[in-house]
N, C-alpha and C positions, 0 to 999 in steps of 0.2 A: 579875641575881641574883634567884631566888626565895626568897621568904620560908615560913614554915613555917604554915600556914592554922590560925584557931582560930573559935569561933564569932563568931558577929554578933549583936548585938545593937542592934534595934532604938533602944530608949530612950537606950541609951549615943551612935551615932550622932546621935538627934536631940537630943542636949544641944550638938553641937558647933554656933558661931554662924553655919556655913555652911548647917545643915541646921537650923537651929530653928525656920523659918518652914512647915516639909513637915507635910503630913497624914498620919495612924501609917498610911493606906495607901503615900501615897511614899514612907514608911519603910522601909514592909515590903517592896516594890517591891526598892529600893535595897538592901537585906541582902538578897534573892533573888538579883538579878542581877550583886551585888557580892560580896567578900567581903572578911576580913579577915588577915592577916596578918603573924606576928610576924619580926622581922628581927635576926640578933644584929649588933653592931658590923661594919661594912664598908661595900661600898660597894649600892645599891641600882640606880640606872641610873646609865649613862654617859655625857656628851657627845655628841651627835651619832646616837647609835641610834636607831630607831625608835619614836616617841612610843605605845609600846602602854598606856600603862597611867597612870588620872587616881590621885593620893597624895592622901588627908588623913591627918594623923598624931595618932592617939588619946591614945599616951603615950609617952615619952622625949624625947631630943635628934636634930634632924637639923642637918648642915653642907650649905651648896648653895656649891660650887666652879664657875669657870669655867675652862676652859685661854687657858691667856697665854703666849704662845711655848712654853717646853718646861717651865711649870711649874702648878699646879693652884693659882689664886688664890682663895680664899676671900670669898665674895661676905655670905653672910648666917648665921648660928650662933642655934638657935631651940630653945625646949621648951616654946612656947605650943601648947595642941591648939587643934587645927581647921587648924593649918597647912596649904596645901598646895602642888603643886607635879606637875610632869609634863606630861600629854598636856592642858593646858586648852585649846588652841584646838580642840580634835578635832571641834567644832559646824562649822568653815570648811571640813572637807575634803580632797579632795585642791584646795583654789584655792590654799591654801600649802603648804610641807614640812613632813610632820610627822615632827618629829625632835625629840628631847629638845635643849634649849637650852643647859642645863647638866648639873651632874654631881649628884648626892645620896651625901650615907654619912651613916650612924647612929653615934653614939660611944657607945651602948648601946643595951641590951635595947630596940626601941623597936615601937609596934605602928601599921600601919597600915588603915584602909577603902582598899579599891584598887578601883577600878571601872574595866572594860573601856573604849580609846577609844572604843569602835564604840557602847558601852551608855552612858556619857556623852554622845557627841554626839547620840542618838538622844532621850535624856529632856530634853536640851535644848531640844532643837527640839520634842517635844513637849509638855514643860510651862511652857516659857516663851518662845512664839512670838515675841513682841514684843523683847521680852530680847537674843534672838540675833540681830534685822534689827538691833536699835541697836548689839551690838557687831560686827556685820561692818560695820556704815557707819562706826564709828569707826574700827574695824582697817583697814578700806582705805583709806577720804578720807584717815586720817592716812598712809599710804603714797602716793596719790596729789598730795597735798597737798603730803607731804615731797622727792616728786621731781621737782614741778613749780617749789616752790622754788628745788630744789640746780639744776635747768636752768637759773632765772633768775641764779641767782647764780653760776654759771656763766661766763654770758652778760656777767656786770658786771664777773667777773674779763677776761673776757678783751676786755672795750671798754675797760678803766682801763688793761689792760696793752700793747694795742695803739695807744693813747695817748700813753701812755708812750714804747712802742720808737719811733712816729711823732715824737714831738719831740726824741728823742735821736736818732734819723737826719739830720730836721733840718739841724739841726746842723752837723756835718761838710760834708755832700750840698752847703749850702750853700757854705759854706767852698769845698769844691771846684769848685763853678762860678764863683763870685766868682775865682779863685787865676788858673781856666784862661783866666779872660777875659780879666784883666792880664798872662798869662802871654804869650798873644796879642798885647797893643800890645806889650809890654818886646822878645819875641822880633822886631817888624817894625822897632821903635828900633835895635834891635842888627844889622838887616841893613841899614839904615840908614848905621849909625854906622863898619860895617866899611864901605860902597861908597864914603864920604868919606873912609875912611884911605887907602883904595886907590887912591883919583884920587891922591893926593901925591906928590910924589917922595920916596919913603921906598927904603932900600935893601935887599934881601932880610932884611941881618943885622937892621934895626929892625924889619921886619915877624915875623920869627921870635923876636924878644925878646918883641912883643905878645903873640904865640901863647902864649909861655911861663911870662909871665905871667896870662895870662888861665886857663893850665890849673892854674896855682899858687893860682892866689885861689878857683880852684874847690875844689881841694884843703881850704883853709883855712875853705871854709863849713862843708865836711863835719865840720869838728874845732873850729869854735868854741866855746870856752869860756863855760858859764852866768855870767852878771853878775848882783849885786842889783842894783835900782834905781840906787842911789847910785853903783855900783865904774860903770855904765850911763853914768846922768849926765855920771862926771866923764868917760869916757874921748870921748864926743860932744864937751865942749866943746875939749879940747885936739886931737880931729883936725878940728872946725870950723876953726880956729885955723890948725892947718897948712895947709887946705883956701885959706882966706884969705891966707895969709900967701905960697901959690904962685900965688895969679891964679885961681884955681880959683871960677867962679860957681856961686852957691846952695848955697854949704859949708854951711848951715846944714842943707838937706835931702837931703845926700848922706850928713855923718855918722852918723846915727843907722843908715842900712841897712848902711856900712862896721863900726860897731862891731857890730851883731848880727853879723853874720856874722866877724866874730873878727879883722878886720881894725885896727891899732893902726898907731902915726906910725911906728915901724921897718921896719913893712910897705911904707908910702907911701915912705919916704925909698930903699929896694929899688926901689923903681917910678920914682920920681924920676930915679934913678943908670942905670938900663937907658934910657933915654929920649930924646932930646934935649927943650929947653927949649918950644920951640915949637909941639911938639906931644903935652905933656902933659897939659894942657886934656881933648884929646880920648882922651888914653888914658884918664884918670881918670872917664871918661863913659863908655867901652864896657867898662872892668871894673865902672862900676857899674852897669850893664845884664847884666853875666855873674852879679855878685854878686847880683840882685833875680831873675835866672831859676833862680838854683839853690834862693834860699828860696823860691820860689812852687813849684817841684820838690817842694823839703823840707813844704811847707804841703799841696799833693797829695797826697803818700803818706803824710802823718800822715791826712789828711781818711777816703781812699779805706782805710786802715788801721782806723780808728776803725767806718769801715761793716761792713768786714770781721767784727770782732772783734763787732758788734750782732747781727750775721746769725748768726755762730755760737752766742753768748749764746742767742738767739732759738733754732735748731736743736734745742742742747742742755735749753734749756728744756722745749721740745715733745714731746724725745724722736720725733719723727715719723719719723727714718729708723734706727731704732735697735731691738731685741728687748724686749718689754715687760718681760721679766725678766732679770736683767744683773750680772753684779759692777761695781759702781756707783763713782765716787770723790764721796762726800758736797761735796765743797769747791769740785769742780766744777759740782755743782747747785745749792748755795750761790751760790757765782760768779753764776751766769746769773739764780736768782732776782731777789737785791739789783740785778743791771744791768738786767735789766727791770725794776722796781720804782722805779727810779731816780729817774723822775718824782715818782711820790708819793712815796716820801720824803721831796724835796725836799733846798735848800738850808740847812734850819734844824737839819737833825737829823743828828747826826754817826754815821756807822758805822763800828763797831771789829771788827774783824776776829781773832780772839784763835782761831787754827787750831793745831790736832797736825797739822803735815804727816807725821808719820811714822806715823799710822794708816791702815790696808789698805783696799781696795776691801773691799763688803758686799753680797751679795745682795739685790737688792733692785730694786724698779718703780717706776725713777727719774722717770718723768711723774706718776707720785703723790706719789712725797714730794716734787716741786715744786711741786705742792698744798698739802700740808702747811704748808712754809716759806712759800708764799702768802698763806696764810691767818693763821699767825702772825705772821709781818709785817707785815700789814695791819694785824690787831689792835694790837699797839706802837705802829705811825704814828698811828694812832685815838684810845689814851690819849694820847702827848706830843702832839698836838696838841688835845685836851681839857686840858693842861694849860698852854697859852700856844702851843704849837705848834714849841720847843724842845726838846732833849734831845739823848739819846745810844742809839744801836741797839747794842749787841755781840752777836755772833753768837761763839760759843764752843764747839768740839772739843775730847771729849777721851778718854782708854779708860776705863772703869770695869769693871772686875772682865771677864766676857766679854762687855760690850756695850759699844757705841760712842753715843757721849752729844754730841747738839746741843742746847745750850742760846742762847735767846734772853732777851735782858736789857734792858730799858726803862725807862726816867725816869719814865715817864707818872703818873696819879694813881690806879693802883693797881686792885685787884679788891678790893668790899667780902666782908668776911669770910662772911657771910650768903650772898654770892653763887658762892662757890668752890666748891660743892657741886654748883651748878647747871650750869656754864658749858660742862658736856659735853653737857647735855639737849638733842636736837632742839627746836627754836624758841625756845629762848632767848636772850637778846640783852640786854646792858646798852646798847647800842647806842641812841639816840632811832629814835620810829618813823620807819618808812620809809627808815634807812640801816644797817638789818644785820635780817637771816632768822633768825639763829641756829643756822642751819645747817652754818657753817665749821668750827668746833674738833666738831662731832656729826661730818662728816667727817673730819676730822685725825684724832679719835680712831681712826674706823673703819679706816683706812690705816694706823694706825700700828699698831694694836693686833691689830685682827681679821687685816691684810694681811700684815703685815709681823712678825708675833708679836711688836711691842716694847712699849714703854708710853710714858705720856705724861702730867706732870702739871706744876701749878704750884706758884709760893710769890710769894706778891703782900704787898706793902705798899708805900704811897703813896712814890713816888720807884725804887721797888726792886719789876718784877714779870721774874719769869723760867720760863720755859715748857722744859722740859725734856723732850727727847724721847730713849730710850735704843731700841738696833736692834743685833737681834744681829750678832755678826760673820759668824759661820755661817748657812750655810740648815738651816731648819728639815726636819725628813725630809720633811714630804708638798709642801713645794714644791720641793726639789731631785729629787725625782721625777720 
C-alpha cells in the first residue's frame, strides 16, 4: 500500500534517535534520496512480500502482526517516533531473502520517512563500513552457530534415543535366547521321556490316554488363569502335597511350573484316573516337560512380540518409510515417542496417559512433531529429576474450539517466572552448562508454530509445569496445496 507523499524535512528527521548522530549533509542526502509519507489507517506492507522499502515512523501509531496458522497475531503496538521496521537487513543482499517478516497497519493518520532497500543498503555500506562487516558476522555466525548446534543436538537426540531402543531390545532379545536354549534341553528330555514310555508294555488304549492328555494340558496353558502371589503360593503348596503324597519326586520343583500354567489337584487326580499306578511317575515327568515347552513357546512370542512392537515404535518414530506430509494420528506418535524414550524416563517417573481417542487424524509432518514431543519430554524428565528424580509425566489430548491440544504435565521444580519469557529464545537454556544448547523448545517452537501454523506455550509453577501445544485440525491453504 502506498502512502500519500508530503515534504521532508531535514531537521525533523534528524531529531529522531536513529538519525541524530548524521551530519545536516547525511540529512540532506537521506530527504533527497528518501521520502516521506502519509498513510491513513490500514495496512502498510504485508507478510511475506518483498522487502522493498526501509519505515521509520515520524508520528502516529503502528501495530506489527505475525500470521499464526490462519490468524494475524499481534506482536508489538507502538507511537514512539523513530520507530522502525521493514527492509533492515537489505545491507546482506541477495545472501538472504528479502521478504517483509511481518505485517504493519496504522490505527491512524500516521506519517512515515521511507527510504528505498536498494538506497538504504547502499548508505550502509557507505557510511558505516565497519557497522555492516559486524552485523553480517553476527547475522551469520549466529545462523551458523545456530545450526551447528541444532546438528549436535541432533546427534544427542538420537545416541540417548538409540540407547534407549538398545536396552529396551535388550531385553526381550535376551529373553529369547535364554527361552530357546532351555527350549532345546526340555524338547531333548521330552524325546527322551517318550522313548522310555515306549520301551514299556503299555497298551495302545494307555498310550493314547497319554497323548490325550498331554494335548489337554497343553490346552490348559494357553487358558491359565493370572494368580496373585498369595492365591500362587497356596495353590504350589497343596499340589506339592499331592505331588508327595503320590510317589512323585521333587514335588517341590514340579509344583510351581504346574500351578503357572493353570494346572490344580482336579487336574492331576484326571491324570491320576487315566493311568495306571505304576507309571504315573513318569507321566507326570513327560506332562511336565509338555507343560515347560509350551511356557518357554509362550515366553518366545511374548520376547520375539515385544521386538516387534520396538521396531515398529522405532519405524513410526522415524517416520522413514512414510510421506513427510500425512494425516497423522497424534497418539500414535505419542505411543512411539514415550517407548523410545522409555530408558530415560526411567523407572522413577510415572506416565499417565490421559488421551481423547475420539479425536481425528490432523495434517501434519509426523517426524517433526516427534521432535517436538522429544524435546518436551526431555525437558519434564530434566525438571523431576532436578527435583529428587521422582514424579509424574501425563501426557494429555484433548479438542479445543477447532484445534487439537497436547498438553504435557510435570512434577519437576518448575520454570522461574523471570524465565518464561525467555525459554523460546535460541541459546537459552535453564539447563547447567554443557547439558542443554537451548536450542530444543527455539525448534519445538519453530515446528509447531511456523510448520504446522499451531502454537505452543506454558504455565509453570514449582510441582505444576505444562507445555501446551494446540495444531489445527485442518490444513492450512498453502500446505494442502
Amino acid at each position: 500500500m502506498s502512502g500519500r507523499a508530503v515534504p521532508c524535512d531535514p531537521q525533523e528527521i534528524g531529531a529522531l534517535f536513529l538519525f541524530e548522530k548524521l551530519t545536516p549533509e547525511q540529512l540532506g542526502r537521506l530527504c533527497a534520496e528518501g521520502r516521506v509519507e502519509r498513510f491513513e489507517p490500514g495496512p502498510v506492507y504485508t507478510e511475506g512480500e518483498p522487502a522493498t522499502c526501509f519505515y521509520v515512523m515520524l508520528e502516529g501509531t503502528v501495530v506489527l502482526y505475525r500470521r499464526v496458522g490462519g490468524d494475524d497475531v499481534e506482536v508489538t503496538r507502538t507511537s514512539q517516533r523513530g520507530v522502525y521496521a521493514g527492509s533492515m537487513q537489505a545491507y546482506l543482499g541477495d545472501r538472504v531473502r528479502q521478504v517483509y517478516n511481518n505485517s504493519m497497519r496504522v490505527t491512524e493518520p500516521t506519517r512515515f520517512f521511507v527510504l528505498p532497500a536498494d538506497t538504504f543498503a547502499g548508505i550502509m555500506q557507505e557510511w558505516f563500513p565497519m557497522a555492516v562487516h559486524l552485523l553480517e558476522g553476527l547475522f551469520f555466525g549466529s545462523k551458523n552457530t545456530q545450526r551447528m548446534i541444532g546438528q549436535r543436538e541432533r546427534l544427542l537426540a538420537l545416541g540417548s534415543l538409540s540407547a534407549g531402543l538398545t536396552h529396551e531390545l535388550n531385553n526381550p532379545a535376551a529373553a529369547a535366547v535364554r527361552a530357546t536354549a532351555t527350549l532345546r534341553e526340555r524338547v531333548g528330555k521330552m524325546r527322551h521321556k517318550l522313548a522310555v514310555i515306549a520301551q514299556g508294555s503299555y497298551s495302545p488304549e494307555v498310550m493314547a490316554n497319554l497323548i490325550d492328555l498331554q494335548e489337554r494340558t497343553a490346552e490348559r496353558v494357553a487358558k491359565a488363569p493370572a494368580l496373585s502371589p498369595l492365591e500362587a503360593s497356596d495353590r504350589e503348596d497343596t499340589v506339592t502335597d499331592w505331588l508327595d503324597d503320590h510317589g512323585i519326586p521333587e514335588g517341590w520343583r514340579i509344583a510351581p511350573t504346574f500351578v503357572q500354567a493353570g494346572l490344580d489337584v482336579d487336574w492331576l487326580n484326571q491324570v491320576a484316573a487315566a493311568v495306571d499306578e505304576n507309571i504315573l511317575p513318569s507321566a507326570i515327568g513327560w506332562l511336565n516337560y509338555t507343560v515347560e515347552t509350551e511356557l518357554l513357546m509362550d515366553e518366545i512370542h511374548d520376547s520375539t512380540t515385544r521386538i516387534s512392537h520396538l521396531v515398529d515404535a522405532a519405524k513410526q518414530y522415524s517416520q522413514l518409510d512414510r510421506a513427510p506430509f500425512q494425516d497423522a494420528d497424534v497418539h500414535e506418535l505419542l505411543d512411539s515417542t514415550l517407548l523410545m524414550l522409555s530408558g530415560k524416563i526411567g523407572k522413577r517417573i510415572k506416565v499417565v496417559k490421559d488421551y481423547d481417542r475420539a479425536l481425528p487424524k490432523i495434517p501434519a509432518y509426523p517426524a517433526e512433531l516427534n521432535q517436538v514431543w522429544t524435546n518436551l519430554i526431555d525437558n519434564a524428565v530434566a525438571a523431576m529429576n532436578s527435583a529428587g528424580g521422582e514424579g509424574t509425566l501425563t501426557v494429555r489430548t484433548a479438542a479445543e474450539h477447532d484445534r487439537l491440544l497436547v498438553e504435557f504435565r510435570d512434577t519437576g521444580v518448575g520454570i522461574p517466572a523471570e524465565d518464561r519469557g525467555r525459554i523460546f529464545d535460541p541459546f537459552f537454556t535453564t539447563k547447567p552448562v554443557g547439558e542443554g544448547t537451548g536450542l530444543g523448545l527455539d525448534i519445538s517452537w519453530r515446528i509447531v508454530v511456523d510448520k504446522h501454523h499451531g502454537s505452543i506455550q506454558v504455565e509453570s509453577e514449582p510441582g505444576d509445569t505444562r507445555f501446551q501445544v494446540h495444531l489445527p485440525l485442518t490444513a492450512v491453504e498453502e500446505e494442502s496445496a
